[in-house]
N, C-alpha and C positions, 0 to 999 in steps of 0.2 A: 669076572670083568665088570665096573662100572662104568658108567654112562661115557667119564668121560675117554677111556682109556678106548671103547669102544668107540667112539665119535672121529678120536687122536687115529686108528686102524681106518679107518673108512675115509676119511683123510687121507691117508699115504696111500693103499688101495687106488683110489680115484686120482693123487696124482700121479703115480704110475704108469697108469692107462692115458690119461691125457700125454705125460707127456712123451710117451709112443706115440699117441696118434696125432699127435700134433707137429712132432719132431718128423712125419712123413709128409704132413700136409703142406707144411713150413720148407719145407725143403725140396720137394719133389712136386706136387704141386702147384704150390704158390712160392715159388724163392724170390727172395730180396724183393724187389718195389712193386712186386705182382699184388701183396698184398695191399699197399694203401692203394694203388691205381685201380685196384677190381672191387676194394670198397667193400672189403671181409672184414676189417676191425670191429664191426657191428657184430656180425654171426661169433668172430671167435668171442666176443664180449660176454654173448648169451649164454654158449656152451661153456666157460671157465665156471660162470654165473649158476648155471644149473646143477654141474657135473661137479664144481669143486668146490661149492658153497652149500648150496640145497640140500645137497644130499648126504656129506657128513652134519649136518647142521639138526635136519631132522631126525637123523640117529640119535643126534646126541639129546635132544629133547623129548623121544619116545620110550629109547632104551630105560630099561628096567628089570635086573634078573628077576629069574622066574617069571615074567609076566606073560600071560596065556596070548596064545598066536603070537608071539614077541616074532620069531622064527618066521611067520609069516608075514609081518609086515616089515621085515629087514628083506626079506625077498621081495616085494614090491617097490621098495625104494630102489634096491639096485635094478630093476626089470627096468622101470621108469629113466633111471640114470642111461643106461645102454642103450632104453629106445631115443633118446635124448641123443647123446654122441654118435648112433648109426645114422639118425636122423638127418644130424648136421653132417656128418662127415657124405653119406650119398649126398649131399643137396650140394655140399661146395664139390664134390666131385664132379657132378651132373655139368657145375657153370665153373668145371679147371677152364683159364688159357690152356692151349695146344697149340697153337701158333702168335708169334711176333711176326706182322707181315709189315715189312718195308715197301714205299709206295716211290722211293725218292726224293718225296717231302718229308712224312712223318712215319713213326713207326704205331699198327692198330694192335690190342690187343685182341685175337679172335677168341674167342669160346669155341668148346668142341660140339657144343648145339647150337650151333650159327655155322659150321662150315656147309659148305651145299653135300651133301651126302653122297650121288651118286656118280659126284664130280671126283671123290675122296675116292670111294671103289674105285673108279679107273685109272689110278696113279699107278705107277708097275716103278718108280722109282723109290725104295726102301729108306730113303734119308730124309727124305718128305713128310713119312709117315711117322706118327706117335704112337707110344702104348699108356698103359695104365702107369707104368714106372719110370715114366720119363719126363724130366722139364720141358716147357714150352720148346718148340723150336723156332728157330730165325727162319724168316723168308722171303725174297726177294718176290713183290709181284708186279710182273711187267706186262701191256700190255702188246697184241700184235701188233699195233702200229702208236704211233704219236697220237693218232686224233683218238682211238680206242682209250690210250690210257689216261686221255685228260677224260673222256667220256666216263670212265670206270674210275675217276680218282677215288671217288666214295665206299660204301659199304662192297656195292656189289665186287666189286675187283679185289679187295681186301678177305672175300668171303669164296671167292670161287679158284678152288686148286688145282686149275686148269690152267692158270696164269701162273701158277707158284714154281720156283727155282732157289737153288742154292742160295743165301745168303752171303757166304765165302766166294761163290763165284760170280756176282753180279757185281757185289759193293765194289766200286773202283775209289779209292782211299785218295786217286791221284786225280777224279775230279771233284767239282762244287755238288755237296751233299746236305741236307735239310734244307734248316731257314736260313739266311744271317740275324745276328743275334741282334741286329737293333730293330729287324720285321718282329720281335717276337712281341714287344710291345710290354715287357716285363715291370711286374710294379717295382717297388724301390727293396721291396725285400728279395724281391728273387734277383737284382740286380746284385745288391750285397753278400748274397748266397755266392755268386761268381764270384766276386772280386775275391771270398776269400778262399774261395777255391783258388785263384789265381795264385794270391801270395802263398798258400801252403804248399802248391805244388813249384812252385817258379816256372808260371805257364803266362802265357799273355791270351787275351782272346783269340788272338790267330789261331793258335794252336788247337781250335776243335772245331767238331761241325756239330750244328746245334740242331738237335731233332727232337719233335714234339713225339710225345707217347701218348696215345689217347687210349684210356678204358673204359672200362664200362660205368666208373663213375668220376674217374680221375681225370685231370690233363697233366701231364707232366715232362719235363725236358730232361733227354738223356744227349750225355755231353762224351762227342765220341773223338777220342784223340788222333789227330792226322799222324802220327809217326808211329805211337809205340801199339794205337792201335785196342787201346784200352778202354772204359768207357765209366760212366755211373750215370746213375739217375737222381735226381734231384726234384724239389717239390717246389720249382721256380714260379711258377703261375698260383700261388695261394691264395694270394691275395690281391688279385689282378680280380677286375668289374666283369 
């Protein structure tokens, strides 16, 4: 085998592996706008970078048959490579969402190391709760009275799942939900981002409730349809001061 053919193997090898563990991360995870709103395009950037460049790359420039410890320095590249991908993949796991909590206004993305913990033990309700293998869940968080939940509008009410309830059962479709879209205060590009949502679907503004998504790095407006009920998210605030 030369260098290069060996370089071409280590290559397919590592995309392989990526795109398993990517195809779970992408998917189960972080699905759809979880990624730019939590502001992982940086980390997956690293590990592509590390895992699917570096390390066929340096094969390809050290390989040599016959050359003495060849064998041992192709086991430290791949050692390296894996501490690399275990690396990344525990760290985005550690900060997965596991909850989308609805406030009435906006919807927060929570982390599973930001919920209150012993608030989390005491749920005895099994639809509430997340595993290792499961997308974020939706949550309604309301609080015990009116003046409670203006009090808790913030982090705390968002984080504590002692307030938390069905999504499905709280949302009422048939009253006024988020913002209205002219409080959002949208620059001129995320106004055209609508409009052409509008013409593509043959929808007019009325037709949605406009709810801000806030993550951990992101702001973003998810656009929730009053009838059919359907929803997406959009990167309307980009370019908003």
């Amino acid at each position: 085998m030369n260098r290069y053919k060996a370089g071409l193997t280590h290559l397919s090898l590592s995309a392989v592996v990526l795109t398993i563990s990517l195809g779970f991360i992408l998917s189960i995870w972080y699905p759809g706008f979880y990624v730019e709103v939590e502001g992982l395009v940086p980390i997956l950037a690293i590990l592509l970078a590390v895992d699917l460049i570096l390390g066929p790359l340096i094969t390809l420039i050290i390989y040599k048959k016959g050359k003495p410890r060849l064998k041992l320095d192709l086991c430290i590249i791949v050692s390296v490579q894996l501490a690399a991908l275990f690396y990344g993949c525990f760290s985005m796991y550690e900060a997965r969402p596991t909850y989308l909590v609805y406030t009435g206004k906006d919807f927060h993305v929570v982390r599973s190391v930001d919920v209150i913990q012993d608030q989390l033990e005491a749920i005895s309700d099994e639809s509430l709760l997340t595993s290792t293998f499961e997308s974020p869940t939706w949550i309604y968080a309301i609080g015990e009275s009116p003046a409670i939940a203006k009090f808790m509008a913030g982090k705390l009410l968002v984080l504590s799942p002692v307030y938390y309830n069905e999504f499905e059962e709280k949302f009422d479709f048939s009253q006024t939900q988020g913002v209205p879209v002219e409080e959002l205060f949208l620059p001129g590009a995320g106004l055209a981002m609508l409009d052409e949502i509008y013409i593509k679907q043959k929808t007019t503004a009325d037709d949605y409730f406009y709810i801000p998504v806030l993550g951990k790095t992101k702001k973003m407006l998810m656009l929730m349809h009053k009838s059919d009920k359907t929803h997406q998210v959009i990167d309307a605030f980009a370019l908003a001061s």
